[in-house]
N, C-alpha and C positions, 0 to 999 in steps of 0.2 A: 233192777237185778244186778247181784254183786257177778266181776269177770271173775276168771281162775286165779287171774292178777290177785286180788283183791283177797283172795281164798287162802291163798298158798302160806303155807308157814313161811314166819322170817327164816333165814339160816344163820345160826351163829356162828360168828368167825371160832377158831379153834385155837389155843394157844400150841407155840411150834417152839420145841428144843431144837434149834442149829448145832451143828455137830462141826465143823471145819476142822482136818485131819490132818495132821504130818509123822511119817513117819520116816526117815531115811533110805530105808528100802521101800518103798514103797511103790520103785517098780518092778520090782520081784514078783510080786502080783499079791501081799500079802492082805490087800482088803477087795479082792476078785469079786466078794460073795456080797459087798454093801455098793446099793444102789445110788450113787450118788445123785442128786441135784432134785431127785422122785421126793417130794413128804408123803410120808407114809402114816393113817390113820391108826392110832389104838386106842382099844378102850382104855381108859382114865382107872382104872380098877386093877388094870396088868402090870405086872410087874417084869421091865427089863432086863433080862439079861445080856451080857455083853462078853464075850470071851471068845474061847476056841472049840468049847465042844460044842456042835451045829445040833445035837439033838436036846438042849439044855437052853441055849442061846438064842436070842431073835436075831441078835449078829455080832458074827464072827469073824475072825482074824485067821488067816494061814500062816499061822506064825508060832511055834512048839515055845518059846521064851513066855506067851501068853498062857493064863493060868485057863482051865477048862470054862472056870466062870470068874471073867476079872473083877465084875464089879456090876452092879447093879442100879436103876433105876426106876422111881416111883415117883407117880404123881399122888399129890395129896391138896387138901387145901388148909391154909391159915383160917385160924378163930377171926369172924370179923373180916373175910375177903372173902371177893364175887371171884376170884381168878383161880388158876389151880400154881401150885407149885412146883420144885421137883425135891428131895431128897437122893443122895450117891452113896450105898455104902459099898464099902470094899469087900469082896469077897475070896482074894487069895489070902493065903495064908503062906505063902513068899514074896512077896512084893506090894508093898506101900506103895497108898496113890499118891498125888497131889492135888489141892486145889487150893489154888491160887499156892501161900504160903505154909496152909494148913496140911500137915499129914495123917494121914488114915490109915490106922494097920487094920488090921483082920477083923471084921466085921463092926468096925465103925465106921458109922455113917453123921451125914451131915445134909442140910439143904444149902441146895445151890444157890448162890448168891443171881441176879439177872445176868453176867458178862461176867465166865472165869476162865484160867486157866487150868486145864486136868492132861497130868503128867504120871506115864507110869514106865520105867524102862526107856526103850526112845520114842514112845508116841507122844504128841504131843495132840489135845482137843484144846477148841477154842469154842466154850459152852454158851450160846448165848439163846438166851427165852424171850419171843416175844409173845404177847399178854392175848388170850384171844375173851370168849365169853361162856363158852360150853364148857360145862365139868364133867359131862360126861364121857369125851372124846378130849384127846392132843395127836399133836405130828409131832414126828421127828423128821430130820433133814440132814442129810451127811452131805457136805461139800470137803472137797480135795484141795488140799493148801500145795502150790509148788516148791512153797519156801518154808522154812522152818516158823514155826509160830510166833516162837518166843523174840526174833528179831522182825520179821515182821507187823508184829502188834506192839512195839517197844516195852516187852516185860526184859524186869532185869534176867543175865542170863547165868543159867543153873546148869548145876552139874546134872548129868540124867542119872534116872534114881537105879541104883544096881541092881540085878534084875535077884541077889540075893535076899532081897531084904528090904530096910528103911534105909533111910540118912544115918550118916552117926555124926556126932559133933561138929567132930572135924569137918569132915564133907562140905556144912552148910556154911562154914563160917569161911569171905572173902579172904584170898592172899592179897589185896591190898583196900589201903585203906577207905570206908566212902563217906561223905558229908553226909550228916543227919541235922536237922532241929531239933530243940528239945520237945514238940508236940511229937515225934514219930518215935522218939525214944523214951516219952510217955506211954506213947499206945503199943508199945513191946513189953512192957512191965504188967 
């Protein structure tokens, strides 16, 4: 005779969006409402919202500079993979996200790479996915950075994106000079 042991379904591990946060104020109390360090189960089918309006958003910011729905995330899966993805698109229509180098205006989206950086205004995320085996279920996971991200994780360091808008030109391009190789000034072209 088989035990319960023996019975029991396997459980599949879950794949988990880490979320790691910085925002300057951020002891104002402007992310009061995200539970940090808790992963929190959703179905794989929902789609996240992320903003300020709490009746719109899974989670929100107390922060009026944030748009009612900043941006948005989605699990999906690739043609030819057992794992889920995510896809970000941007859902204001004043303020350009970041990730990593890439910009996103108004309702472009992109999938996230496994380890980015997502900048909008002064928040700064540090996106990182690790792979679980369910597609029908992911976590999210927000953890609180003391320290600014972007020198913490050694990304180059960027002007914050104005809370009008995009970049413009000028903005993005160094006042002084930096070393390239010719492979990195291939893969800009």
């Amino acid at each position: 005779m088989m035990s319960n042991f023996e019975d029991a379904d396997t459980e599949e591990t879950v794949t988990c969006l880490r979320m790691t946060v910085y925002h300057p104020g951020q002891d104002g109390g402007i992310f009061r409402s995200i539970e940090f360090y808790n992963r929190e189960k959703l179905s794989s089918s929902q789609v996240v919202m992320v903003g300020r309006n709490s009746s719109i958003c899974h989670y929100t910011f107390q922060d009026k500079l944030v748009s009612r729905v900043q941006f948005s995330l989605q699990a999906f899966k690739q043609f030819n993979s057992s794992v889920l993805s995510f896809e970000i698109k941007n859902m204001s229509k004043r303020t350009s996200l970041m990730v990593d180098s890439q910009e996103l205006g108004y309702l472009n989206k992109m999938d996230l790479p496994y380890r980015c950086m997502l900048r909008f205004g002064e928040y700064q995320f540090l996106l990182e996915k690790e792979d679980g085996e369910s597609i029908e279920f992911f976590e999210t996971q927000f953890i609180l950075s003391p320290r600014p991200l972007l020198q913490e994780n050694n990304w180059p360091p960027q002007n914050p994106i104005p809370e009008d808008g995009g970049y413009s030109s000028i903005s993005m391009q160094s006042a002084s000079p930096t070393e390239m190789d010719e492979n990195e000034l291939w893969a800009q072209a």
